[in-house]
MARSEKE-822866 format. One record per atom (N, C-alpha, C): residue in three letters; x, y, z; residue number from 0; chain; atom name. Coordinates in nm, 2 decimals. Atoms other than C-alpha are relative to their C-alpha. Layout:
// residues N
{Ala,{X,Y,Z},NUM,A,CA}
...
//
This chain:
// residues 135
{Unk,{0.08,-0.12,0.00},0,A,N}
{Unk,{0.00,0.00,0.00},0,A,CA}
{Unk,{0.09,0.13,0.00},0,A,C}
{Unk,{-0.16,-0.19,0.03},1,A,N}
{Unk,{0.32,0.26,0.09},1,A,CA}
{Unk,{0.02,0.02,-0.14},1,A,C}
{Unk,{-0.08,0.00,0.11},2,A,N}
{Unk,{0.47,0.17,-0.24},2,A,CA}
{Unk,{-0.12,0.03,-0.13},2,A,C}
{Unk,{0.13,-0.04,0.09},3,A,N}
{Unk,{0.10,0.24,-0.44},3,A,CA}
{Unk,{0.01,0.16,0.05},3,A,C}
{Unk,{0.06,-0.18,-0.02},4,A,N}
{Unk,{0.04,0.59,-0.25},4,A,CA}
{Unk,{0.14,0.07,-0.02},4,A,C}
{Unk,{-0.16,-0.09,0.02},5,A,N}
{Unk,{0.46,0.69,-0.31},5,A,CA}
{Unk,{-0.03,0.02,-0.17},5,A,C}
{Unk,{0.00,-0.02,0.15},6,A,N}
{Unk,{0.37,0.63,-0.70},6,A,CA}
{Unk,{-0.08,0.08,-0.02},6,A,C}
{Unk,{0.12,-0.09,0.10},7,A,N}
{Unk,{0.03,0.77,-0.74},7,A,CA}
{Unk,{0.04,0.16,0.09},7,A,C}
{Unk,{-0.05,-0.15,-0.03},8,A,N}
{Unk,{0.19,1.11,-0.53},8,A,CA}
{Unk,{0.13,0.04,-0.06},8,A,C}
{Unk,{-0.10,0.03,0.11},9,A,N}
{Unk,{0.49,1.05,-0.77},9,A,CA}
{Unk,{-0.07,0.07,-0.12},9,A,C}
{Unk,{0.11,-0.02,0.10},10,A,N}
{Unk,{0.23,1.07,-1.04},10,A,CA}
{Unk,{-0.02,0.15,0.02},10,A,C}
{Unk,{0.05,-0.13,0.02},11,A,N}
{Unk,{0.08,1.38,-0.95},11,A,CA}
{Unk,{0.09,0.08,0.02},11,A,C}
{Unk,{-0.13,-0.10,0.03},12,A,N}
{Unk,{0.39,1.57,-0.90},12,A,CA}
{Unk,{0.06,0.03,-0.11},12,A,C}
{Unk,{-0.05,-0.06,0.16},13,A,N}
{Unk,{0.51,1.56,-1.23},13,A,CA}
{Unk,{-0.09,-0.02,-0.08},13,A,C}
{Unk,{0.10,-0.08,0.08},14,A,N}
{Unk,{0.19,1.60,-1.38},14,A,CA}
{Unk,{-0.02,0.17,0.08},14,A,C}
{Unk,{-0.01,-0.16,-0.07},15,A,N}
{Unk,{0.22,1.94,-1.11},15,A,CA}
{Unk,{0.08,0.04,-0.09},15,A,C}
{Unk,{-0.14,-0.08,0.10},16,A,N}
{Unk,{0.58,2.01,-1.28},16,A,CA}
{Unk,{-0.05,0.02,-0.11},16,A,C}
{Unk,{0.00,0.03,0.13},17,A,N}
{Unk,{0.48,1.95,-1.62},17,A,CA}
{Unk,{-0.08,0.07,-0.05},17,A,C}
{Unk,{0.08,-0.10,0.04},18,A,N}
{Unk,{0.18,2.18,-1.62},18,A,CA}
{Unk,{0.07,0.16,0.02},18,A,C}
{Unk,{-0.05,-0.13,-0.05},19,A,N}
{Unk,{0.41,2.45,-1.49},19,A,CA}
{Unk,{0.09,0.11,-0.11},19,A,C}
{Unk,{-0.06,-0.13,0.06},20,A,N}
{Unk,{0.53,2.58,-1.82},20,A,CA}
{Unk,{0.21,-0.09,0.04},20,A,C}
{Unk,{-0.12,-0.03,-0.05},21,A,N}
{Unk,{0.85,2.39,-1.66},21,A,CA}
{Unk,{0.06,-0.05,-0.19},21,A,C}
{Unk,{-0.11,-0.01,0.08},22,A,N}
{Unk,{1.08,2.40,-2.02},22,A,CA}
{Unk,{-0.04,0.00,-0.18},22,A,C}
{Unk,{0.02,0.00,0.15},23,A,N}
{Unk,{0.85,2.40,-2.30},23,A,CA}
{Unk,{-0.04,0.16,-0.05},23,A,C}
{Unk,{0.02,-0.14,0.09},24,A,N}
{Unk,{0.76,2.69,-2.54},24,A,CA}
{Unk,{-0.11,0.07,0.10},24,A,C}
{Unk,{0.15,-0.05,-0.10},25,A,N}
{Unk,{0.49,2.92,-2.33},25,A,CA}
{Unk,{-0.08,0.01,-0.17},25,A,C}
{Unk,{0.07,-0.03,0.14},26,A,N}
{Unk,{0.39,2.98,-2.77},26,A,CA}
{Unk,{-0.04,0.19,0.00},26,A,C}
{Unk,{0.00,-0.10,-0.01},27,A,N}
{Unk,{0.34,3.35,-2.68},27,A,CA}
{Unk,{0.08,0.09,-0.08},27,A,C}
{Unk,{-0.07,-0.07,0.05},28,A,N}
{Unk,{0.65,3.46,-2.85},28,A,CA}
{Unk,{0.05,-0.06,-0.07},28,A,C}
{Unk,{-0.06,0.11,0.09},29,A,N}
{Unk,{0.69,3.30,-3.18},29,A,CA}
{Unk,{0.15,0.07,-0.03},29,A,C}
{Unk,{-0.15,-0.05,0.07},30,A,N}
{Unk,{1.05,3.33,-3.35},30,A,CA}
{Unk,{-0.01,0.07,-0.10},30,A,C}
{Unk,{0.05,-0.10,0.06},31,A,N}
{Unk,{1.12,3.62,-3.49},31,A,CA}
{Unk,{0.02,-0.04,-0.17},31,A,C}
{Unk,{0.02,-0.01,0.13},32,A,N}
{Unk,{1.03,3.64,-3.91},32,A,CA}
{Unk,{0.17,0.06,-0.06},32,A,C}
{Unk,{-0.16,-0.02,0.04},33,A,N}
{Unk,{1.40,3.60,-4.11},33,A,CA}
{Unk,{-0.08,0.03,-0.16},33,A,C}
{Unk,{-0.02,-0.03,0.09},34,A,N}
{Unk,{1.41,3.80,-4.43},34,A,CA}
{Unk,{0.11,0.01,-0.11},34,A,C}
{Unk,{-0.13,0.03,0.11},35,A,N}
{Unk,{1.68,3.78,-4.75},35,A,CA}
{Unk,{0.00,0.17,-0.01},35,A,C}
{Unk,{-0.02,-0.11,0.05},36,A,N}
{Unk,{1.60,4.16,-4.81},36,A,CA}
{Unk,{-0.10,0.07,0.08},36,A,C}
{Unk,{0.07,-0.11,-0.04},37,A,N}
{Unk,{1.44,4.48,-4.67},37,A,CA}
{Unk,{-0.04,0.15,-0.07},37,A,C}
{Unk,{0.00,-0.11,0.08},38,A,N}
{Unk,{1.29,4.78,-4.84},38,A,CA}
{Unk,{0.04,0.11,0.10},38,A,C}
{Unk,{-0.02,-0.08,-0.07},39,A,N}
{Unk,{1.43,5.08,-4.66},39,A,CA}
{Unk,{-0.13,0.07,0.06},39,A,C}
{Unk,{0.10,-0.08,-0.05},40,A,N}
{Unk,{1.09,5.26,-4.64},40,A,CA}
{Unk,{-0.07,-0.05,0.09},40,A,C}
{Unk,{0.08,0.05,-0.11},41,A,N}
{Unk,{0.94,4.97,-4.41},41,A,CA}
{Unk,{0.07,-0.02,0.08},41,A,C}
{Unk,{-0.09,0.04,-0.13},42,A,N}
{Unk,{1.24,4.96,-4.14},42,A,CA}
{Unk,{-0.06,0.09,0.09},42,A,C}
{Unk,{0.07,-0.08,-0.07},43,A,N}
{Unk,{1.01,5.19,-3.95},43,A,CA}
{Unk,{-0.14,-0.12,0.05},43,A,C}
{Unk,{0.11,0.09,-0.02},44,A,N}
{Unk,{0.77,4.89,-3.94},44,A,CA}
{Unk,{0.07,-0.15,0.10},44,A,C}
{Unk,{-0.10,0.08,-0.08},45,A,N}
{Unk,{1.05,4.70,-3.71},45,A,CA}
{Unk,{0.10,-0.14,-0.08},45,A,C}
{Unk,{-0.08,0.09,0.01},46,A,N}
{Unk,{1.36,4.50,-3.82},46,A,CA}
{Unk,{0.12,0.06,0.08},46,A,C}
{Unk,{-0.14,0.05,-0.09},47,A,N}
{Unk,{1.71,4.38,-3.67},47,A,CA}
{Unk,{0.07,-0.02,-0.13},47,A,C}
{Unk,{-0.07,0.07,0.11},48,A,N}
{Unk,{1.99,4.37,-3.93},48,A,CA}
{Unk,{0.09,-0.06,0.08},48,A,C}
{Unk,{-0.08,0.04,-0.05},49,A,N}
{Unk,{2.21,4.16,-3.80},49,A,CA}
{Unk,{0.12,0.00,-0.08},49,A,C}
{Unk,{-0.16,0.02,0.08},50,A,N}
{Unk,{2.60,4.15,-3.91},50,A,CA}
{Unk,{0.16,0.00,0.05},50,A,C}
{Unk,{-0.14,-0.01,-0.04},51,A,N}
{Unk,{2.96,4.20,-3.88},51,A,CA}
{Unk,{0.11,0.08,-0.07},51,A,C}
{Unk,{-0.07,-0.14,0.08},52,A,N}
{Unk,{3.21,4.49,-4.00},52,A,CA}
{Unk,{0.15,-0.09,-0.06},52,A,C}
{Unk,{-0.07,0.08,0.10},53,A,N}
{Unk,{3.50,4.41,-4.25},53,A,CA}
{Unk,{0.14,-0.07,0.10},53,A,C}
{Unk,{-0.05,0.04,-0.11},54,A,N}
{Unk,{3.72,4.40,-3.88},54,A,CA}
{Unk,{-0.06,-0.09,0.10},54,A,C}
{Unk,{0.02,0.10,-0.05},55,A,N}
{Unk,{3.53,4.12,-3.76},55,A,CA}
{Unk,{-0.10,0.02,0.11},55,A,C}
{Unk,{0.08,-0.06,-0.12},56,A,N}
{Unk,{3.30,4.33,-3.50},56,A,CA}
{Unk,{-0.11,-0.03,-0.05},56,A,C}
{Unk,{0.13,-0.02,0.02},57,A,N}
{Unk,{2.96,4.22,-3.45},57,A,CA}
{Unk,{-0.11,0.15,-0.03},57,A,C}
{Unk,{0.02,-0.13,0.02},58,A,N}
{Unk,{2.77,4.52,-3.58},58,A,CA}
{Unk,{-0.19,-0.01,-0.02},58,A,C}
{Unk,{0.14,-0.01,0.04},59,A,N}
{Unk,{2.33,4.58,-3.57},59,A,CA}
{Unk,{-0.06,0.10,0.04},59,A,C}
{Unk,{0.14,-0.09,0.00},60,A,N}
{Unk,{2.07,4.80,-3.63},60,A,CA}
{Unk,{-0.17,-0.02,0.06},60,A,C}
{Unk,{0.08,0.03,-0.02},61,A,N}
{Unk,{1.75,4.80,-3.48},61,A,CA}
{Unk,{-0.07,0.11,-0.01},61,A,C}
{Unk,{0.08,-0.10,0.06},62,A,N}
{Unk,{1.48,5.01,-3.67},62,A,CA}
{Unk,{-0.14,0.00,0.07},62,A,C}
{Unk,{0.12,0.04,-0.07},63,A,N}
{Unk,{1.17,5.07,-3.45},63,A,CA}
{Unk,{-0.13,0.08,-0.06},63,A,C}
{Unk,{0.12,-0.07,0.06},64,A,N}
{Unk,{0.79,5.19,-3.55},64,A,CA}
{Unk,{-0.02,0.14,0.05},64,A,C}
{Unk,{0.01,-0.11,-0.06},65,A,N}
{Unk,{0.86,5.52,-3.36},65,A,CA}
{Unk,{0.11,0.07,-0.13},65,A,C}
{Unk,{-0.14,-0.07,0.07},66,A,N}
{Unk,{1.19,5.60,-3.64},66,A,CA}
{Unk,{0.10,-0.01,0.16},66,A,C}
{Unk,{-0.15,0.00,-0.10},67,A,N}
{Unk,{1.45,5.53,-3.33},67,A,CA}
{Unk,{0.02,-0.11,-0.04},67,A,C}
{Unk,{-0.07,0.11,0.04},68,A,N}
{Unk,{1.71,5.31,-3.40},68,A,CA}
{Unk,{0.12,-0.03,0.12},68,A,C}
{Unk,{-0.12,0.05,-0.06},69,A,N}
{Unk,{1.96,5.14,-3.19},69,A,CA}
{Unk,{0.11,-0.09,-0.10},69,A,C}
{Unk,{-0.10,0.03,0.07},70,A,N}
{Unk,{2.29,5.07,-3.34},70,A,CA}
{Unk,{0.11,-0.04,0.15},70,A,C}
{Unk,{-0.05,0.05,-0.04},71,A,N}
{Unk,{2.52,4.81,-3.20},71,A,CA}
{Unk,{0.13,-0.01,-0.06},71,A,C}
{Unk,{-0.15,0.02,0.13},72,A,N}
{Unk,{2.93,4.84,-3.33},72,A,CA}
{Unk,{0.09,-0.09,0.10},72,A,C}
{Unk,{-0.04,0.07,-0.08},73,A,N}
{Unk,{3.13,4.58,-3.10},73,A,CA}
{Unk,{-0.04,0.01,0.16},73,A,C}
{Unk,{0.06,0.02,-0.16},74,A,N}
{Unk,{3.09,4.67,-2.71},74,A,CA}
{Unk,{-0.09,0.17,-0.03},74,A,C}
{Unk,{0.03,-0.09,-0.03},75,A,N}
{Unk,{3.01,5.02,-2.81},75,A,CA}
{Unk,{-0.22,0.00,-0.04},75,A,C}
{Unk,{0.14,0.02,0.03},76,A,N}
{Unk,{2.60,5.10,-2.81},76,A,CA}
{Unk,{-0.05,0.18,-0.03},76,A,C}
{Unk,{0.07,-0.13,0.04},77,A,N}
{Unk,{2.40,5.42,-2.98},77,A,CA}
{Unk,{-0.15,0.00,-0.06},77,A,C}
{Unk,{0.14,-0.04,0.02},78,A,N}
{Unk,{2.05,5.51,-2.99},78,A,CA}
{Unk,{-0.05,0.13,-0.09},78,A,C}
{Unk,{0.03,-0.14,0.00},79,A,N}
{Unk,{1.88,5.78,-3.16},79,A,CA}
{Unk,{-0.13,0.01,-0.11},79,A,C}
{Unk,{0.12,-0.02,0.10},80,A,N}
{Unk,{1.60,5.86,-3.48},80,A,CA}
{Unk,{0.10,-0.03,-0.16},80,A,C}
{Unk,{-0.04,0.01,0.14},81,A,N}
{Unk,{1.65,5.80,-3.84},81,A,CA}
{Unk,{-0.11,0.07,-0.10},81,A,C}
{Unk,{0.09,0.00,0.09},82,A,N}
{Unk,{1.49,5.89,-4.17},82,A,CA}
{Unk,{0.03,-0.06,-0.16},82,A,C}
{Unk,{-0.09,0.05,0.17},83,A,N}
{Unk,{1.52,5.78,-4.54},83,A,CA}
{Unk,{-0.05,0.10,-0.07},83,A,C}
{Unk,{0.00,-0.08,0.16},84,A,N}
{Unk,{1.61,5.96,-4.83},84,A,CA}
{Unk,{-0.03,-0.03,-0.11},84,A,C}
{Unk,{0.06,0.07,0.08},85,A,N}
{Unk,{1.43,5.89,-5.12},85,A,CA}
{Unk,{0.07,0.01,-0.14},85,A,C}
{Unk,{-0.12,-0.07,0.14},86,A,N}
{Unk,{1.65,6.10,-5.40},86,A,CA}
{Unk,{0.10,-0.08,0.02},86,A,C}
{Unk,{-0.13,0.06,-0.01},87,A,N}
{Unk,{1.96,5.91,-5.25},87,A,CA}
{Unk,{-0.02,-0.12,0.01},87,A,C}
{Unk,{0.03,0.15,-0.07},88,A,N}
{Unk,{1.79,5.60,-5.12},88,A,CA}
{Unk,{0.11,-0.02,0.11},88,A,C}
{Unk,{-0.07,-0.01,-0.12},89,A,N}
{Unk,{1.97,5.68,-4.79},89,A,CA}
{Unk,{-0.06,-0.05,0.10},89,A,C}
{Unk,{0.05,-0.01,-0.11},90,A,N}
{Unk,{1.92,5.57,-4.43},90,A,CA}
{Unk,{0.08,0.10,0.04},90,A,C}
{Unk,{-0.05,-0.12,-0.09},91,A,N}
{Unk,{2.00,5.90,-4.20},91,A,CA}
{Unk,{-0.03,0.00,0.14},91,A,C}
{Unk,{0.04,0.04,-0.08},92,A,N}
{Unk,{2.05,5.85,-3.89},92,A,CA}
{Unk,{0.08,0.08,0.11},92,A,C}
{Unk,{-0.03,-0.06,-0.07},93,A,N}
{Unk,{2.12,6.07,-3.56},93,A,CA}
{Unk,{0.03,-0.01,0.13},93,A,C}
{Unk,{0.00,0.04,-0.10},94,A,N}
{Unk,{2.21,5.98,-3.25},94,A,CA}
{Unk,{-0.01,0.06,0.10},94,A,C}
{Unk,{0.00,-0.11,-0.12},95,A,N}
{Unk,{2.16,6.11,-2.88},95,A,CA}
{Unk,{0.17,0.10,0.05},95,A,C}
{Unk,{-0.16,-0.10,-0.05},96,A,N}
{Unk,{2.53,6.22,-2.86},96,A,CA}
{Unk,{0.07,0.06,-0.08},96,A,C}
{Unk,{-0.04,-0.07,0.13},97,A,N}
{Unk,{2.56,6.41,-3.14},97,A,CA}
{Unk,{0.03,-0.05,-0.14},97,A,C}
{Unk,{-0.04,0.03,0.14},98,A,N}
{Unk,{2.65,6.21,-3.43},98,A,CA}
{Unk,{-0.11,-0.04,-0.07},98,A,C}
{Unk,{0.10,0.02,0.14},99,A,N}
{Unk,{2.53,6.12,-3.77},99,A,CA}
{Unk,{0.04,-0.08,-0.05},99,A,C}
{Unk,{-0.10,0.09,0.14},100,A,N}
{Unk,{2.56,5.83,-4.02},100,A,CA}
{Unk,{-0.11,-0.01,-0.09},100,A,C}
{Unk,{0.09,0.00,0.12},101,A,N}
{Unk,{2.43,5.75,-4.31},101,A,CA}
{Unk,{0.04,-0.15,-0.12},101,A,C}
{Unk,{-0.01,0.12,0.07},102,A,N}
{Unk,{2.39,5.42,-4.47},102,A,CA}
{Unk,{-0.05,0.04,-0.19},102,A,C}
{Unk,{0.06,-0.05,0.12},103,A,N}
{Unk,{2.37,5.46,-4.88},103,A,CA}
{Unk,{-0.09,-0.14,-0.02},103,A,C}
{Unk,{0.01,0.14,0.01},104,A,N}
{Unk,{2.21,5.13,-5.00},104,A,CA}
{Unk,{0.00,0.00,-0.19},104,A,C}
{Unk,{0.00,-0.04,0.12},105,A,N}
{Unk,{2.19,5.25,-5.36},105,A,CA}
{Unk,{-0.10,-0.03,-0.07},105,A,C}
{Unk,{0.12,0.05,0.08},106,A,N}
{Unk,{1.85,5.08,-5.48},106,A,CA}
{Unk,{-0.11,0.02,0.11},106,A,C}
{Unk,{0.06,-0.02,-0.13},107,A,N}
{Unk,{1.66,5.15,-5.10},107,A,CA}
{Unk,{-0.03,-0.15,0.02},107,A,C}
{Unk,{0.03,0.16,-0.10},108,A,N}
{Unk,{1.70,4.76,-4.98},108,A,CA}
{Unk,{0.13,0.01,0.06},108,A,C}
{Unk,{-0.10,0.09,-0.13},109,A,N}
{Unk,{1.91,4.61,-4.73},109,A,CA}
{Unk,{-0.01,-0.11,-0.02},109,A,C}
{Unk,{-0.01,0.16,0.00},110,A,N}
{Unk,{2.00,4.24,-4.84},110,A,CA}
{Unk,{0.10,-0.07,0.03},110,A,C}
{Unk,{-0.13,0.13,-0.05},111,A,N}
{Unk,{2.16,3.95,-4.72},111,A,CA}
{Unk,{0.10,-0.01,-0.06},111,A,C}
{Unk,{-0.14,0.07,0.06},112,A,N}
{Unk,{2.53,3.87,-4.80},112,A,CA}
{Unk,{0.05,0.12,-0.02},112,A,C}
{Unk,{-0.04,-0.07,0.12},113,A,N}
{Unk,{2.58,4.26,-4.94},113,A,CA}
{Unk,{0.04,0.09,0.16},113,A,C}
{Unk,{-0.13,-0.09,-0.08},114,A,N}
{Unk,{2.88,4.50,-4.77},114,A,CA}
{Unk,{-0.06,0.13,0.02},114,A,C}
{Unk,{0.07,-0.09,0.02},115,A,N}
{Unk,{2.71,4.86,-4.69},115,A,CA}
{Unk,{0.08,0.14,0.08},115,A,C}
{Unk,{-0.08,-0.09,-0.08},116,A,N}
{Unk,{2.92,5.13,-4.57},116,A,CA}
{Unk,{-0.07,0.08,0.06},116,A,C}
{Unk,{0.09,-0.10,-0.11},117,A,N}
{Unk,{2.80,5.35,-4.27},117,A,CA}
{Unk,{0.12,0.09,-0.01},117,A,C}
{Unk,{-0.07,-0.11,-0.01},118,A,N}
{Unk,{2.96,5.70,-4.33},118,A,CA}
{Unk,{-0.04,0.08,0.07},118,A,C}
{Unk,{-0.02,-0.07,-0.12},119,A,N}
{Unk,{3.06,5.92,-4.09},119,A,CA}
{Unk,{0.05,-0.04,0.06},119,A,C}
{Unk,{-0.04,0.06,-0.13},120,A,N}
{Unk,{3.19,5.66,-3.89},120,A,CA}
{Unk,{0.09,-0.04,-0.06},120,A,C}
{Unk,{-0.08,0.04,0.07},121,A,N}
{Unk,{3.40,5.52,-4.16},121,A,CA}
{Unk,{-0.02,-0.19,0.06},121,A,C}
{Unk,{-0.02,0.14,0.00},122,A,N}
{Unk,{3.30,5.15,-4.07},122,A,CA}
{Unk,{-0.10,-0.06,-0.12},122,A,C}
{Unk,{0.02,0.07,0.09},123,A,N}
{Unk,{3.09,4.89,-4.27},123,A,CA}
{Unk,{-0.08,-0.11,0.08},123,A,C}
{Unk,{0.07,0.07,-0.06},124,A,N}
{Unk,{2.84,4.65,-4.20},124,A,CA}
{Unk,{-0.03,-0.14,-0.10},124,A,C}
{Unk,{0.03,0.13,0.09},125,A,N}
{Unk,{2.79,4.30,-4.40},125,A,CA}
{Unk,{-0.14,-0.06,0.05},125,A,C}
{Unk,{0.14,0.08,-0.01},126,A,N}
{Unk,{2.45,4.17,-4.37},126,A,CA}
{Unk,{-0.01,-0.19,0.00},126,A,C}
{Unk,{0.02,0.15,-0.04},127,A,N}
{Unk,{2.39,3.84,-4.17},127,A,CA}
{Unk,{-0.11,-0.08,-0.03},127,A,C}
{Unk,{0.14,0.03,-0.06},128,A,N}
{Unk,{2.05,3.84,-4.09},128,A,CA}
{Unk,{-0.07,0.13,0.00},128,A,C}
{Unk,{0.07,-0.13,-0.06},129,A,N}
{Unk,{1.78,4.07,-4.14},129,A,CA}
{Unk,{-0.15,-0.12,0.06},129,A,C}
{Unk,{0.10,0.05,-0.07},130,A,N}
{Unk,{1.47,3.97,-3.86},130,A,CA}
{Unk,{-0.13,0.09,-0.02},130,A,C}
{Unk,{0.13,-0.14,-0.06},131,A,N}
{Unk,{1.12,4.17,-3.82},131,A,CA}
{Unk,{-0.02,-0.06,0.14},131,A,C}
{Unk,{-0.02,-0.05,-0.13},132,A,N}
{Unk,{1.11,4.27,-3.49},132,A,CA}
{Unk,{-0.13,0.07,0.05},132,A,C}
{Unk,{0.10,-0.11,-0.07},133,A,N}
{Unk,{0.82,4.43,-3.26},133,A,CA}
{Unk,{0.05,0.10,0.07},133,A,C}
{Unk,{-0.06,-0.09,-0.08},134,A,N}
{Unk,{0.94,4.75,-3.15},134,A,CA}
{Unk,{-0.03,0.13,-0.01},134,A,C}
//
């Protein structure tokens, strides 16, 4: 009789654990949407470019539905607004500590595999991954 009431409270214990959310997906937050390319004029509708500069530094952008953007260049981090140029097919982009860059893209996308110089800063960004993002 011990060794029945140790199992069936065995039992309900890890049907307790198991309901608890302990290690599966909650499904609430699916994985974010991977794209090959981005049109400049919807990075205001949220993406992450992911990448790395021609010196091997992880390097990203994060374009949010407000126009702020956070820019990631190795440990350093910068926030601030952007806009696009449509005569240049530029991103313009300002940050809280004064500066400015300006991505050209030459056709207004952002696609996978392609090298994109960020001037003003004199670095460069290679495209890894672009995500859509909520933000």
């Amino acid at each position: 009789m011990k060794k029945l009431t140790s199992l069936v409270i065995g039992g309900i214990a890890i049907i307790a654990l198991n309901g608890c959310g302990g290690g599966g997906s909650s499904g609430n937050n699916p994985p974010p949407v991977t794209v090959e390319q981005v049109d400049i004029y919807a990075l205001h509708e949220g993406y992450r470019i992911l990448g790395h500069d021609s010196d091997d530094r992880d390097v990203s952008f994060d374009y949010c539905s407000d126009y702020t953007y956070f820019y990631y260049r190795g440990n350093s981090r910068f926030t601030g607004t952007f806009d696009i140029s449509g005569d240049t097919v530029t991103i313009n982009m300002w940050d809280d500590q004064g500066g400015s860059y300006v991505i050209d893209t030459g056709d207004g996308y952002l696609r996978v595999g392609e090298d994109y110089y960020i001037y003003d800063v004199g670095d460069d960004i290679i495209v890894d991954e672009i995500l859509e993002i909520d933000c």
